[in-house]
C-alpha positions in Angstrom: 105.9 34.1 39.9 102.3 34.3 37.9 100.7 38.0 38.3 97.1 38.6 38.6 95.9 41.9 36.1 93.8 44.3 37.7 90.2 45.5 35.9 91.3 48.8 35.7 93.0 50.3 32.8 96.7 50.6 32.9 96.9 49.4 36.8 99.7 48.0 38.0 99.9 44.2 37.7 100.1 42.4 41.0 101.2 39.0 42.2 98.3 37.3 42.9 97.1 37.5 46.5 96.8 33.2 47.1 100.7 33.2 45.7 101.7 35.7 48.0 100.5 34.8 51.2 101.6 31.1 50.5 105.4 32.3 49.5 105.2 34.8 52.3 104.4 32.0 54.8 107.4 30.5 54.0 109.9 33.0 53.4 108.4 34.3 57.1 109.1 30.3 58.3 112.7 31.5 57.0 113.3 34.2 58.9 112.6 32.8 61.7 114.6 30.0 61.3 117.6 32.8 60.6 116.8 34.6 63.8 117.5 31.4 65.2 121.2 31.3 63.9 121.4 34.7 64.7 121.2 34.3 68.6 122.8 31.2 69.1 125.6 32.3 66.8 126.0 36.2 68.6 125.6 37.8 65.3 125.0 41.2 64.3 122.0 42.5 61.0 121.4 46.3 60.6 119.0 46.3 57.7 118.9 50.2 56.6 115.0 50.8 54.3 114.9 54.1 52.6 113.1 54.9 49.5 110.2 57.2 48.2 107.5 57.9 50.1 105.2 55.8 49.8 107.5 53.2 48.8 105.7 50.5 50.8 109.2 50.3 53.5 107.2 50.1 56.6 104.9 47.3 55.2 108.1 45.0 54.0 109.3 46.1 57.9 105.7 44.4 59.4 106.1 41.7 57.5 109.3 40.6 58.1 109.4 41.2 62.3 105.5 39.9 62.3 106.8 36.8 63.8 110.5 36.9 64.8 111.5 37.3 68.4 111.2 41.0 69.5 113.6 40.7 72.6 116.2 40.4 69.6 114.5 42.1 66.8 113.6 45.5 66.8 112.7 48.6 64.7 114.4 52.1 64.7 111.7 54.9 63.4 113.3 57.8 64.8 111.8 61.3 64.7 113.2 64.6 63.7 116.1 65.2 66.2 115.9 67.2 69.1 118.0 70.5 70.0 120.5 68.0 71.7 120.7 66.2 69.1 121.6 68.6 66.6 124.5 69.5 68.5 126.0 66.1 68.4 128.1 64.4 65.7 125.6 63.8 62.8 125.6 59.8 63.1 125.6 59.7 66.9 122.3 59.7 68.0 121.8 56.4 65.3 125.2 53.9 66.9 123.7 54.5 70.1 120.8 51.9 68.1 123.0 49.1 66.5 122.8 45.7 66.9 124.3 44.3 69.8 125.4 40.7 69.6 122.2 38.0 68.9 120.3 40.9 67.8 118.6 41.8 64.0 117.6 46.2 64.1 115.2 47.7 60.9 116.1 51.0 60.4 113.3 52.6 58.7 115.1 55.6 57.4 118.4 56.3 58.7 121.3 58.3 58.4 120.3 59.0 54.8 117.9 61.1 56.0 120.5 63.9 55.2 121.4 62.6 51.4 117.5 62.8 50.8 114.8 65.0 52.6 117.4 67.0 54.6 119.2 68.2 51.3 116.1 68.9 49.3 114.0 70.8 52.4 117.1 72.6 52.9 117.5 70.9 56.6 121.0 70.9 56.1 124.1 73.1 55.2 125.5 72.4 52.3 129.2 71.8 54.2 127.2 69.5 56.5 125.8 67.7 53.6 129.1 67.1 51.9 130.6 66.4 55.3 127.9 63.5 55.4 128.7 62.1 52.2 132.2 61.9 52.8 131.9 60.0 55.6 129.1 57.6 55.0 131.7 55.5 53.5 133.9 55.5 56.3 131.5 54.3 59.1 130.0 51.8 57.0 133.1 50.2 56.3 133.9 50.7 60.2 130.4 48.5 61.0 131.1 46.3 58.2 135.0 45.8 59.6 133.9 44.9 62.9 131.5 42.1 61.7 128.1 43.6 61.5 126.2 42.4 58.4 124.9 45.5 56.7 122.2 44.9 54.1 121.0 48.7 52.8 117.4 48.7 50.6 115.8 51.4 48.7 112.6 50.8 47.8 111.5 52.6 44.2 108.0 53.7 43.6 106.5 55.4 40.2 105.4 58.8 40.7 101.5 57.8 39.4 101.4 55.0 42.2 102.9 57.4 44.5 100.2 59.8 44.1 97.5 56.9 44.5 99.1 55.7 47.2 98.9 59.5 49.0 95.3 60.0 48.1 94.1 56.8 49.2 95.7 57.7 53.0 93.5 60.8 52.9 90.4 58.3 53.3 91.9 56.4 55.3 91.4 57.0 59.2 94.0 54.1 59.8 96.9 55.7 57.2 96.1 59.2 57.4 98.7 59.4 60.2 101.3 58.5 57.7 100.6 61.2 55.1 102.7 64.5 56.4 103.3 68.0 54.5 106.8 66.7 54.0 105.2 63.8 51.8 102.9 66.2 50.3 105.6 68.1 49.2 107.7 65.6 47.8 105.1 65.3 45.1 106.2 68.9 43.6 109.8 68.2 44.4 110.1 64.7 42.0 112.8 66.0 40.4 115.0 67.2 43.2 114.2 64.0 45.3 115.6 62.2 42.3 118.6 64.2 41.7 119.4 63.7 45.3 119.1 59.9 45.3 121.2 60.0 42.2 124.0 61.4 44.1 123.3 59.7 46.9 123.9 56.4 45.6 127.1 57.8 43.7 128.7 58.3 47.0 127.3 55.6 49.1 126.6 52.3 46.5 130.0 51.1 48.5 131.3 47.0 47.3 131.4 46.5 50.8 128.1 47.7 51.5 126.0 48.1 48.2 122.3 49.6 47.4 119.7 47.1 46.9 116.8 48.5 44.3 113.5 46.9 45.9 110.7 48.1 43.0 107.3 48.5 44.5 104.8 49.8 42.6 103.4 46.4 43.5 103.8 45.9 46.9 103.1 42.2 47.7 106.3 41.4 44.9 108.2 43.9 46.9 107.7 42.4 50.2 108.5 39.2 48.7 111.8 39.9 47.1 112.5 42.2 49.7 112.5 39.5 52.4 114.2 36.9 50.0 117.2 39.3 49.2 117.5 39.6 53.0 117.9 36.2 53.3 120.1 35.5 50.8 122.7 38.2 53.0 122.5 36.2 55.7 125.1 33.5 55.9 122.7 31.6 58.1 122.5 27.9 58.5 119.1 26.4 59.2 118.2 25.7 62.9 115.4 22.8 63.4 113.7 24.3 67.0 114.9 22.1 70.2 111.4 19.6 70.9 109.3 20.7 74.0 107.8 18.3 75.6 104.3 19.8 77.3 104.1 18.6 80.7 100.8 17.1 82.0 98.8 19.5 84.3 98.8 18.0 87.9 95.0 17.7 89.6 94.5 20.8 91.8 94.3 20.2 95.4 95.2 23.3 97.7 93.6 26.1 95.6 90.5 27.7 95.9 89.7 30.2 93.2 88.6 33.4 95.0 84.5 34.6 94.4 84.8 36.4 90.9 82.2 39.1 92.2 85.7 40.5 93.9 87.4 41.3 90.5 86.9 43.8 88.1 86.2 42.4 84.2 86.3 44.1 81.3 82.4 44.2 80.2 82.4 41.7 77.1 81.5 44.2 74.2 82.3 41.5 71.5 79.4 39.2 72.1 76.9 42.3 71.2 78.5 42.4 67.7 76.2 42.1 64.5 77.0 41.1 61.2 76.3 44.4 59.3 
């Protein structure tokens, strides 16, 4: 796919924006079309995104549910887990959130939570830690036995485009939300995060239910090959939508609209915009 080169020096080359929307149109045409076979055929996707932060996940997320079906399509963000929570078996509180049948769920972040921040903040034992590892293997291949088609992505981001990436969110009064100490701090812990990925992946890069390396320092080619590769793990067959007739609208003749002076409307602040 031809790349558009930035001005500035060194910059990351990009996929040209006209290219991008027009494959992403189509690759989004796709999905739907999957969703489709999905619910008529009763099956199951648990799509795991971890991955620097920074990595661009939750914009590959956006994109891909921007326009499936949410009543069978849904992300799980959880946050940090309650004092319940910690009490219960490690994985619990994330099977309660997979797929029923008909249904696609985006995990962004997961259980791997503990192979990665929770092992380098120290959020974790080390006996819990190992106790994950060992049986990460075993549940997956559990979800995998009993049908549900597990696709698992990390997405990989340079530590230079990371650090853009952080100080453009501190400008940003949409993004700033995203930028926590936790992701601060992962700047001065590069190495550890790496290690910990490293032996992450040693563990848990199963044949049954591999690693997918998503590279995003360019993050329209990531949300590209991110939603292709999805795709391709979906043994889908295409579904052509049922036609829908539109009926014709029958003349009115019992209903009287009531005074509008008796409802409340929302005062119309768009027609006082001006072009700035």
């Amino acid at each position: 796919m031809p790349v558009s080169k930035s001005k500035k020096a060194g910059a990351v080359k990009r996929v040209s924006k006209p290219l991008y929307e027009q494959e992403l149109e189509r690759l989004q045409a796709e999905l739907v079309g999957m969703q489709q076979w999905v619910i008529e055929t009763g099956a199951r996707v648990l799509v795991i995104f971890e991955g620097r932060d920074a990595a661009g996940k939750g914009g590959a997320i956006k994109r891909i549910v921007q326009y499936l079906n949410p009543r069978s399509a849904r992300v799980v963000a959880l946050p940090a887990p309650s004092e319940r929570e910690q009490k219960q078996w490690y994985f619990q509180r994330y099977i309660e959130r997979l797929p029923t049948a008909g249904e696609i769920v985006l995990m962004d972040r997961s259980w791997y939570n503990r192979g990665g921040v929770e092992r380098v903040m120290g959020y974790c034992t080390d006996e819990q830690y190992h106790r994950f590892l060992e049986q990460v293997p075993q549940v997956e291949r559990m979800l995998v036995d009993d049908g549900i088609i597990l696709v698992k992505f990390w997405f990989s981001v340079s530590d230079t485009v990371q650090e853009e990436r952080f100080r453009s969110r501190l400008e940003d009064p949409m993004r700033r939300w995203k930028l926590s100490d936790t992701d601060l701090f992962s700047i001065t812990r590069w190495e550890d995060y790496s290690r910990a990925k490293d032996a992450m992946f040693a563990a848990t890069d199963l044949s049954y239910a591999p690693w997918w390396t998503i590279e995003s320092d360019d993050k329209r080619a990531s949300r590209i090959n991110s939603i292709k590769h999805l795709l391709t793990e979906i043994p889908y067959e295409h579904r052509e939508p049922e036609k829908v007739t539109i009926p014709d609208r029958p003349q009115a003749t019992e209903y009287e609209r009531p005074p509008q002076d008796q409802a409340n409307f929302v005062k119309d602040h768009a027609k006082k915009l001006k072009k700035k």
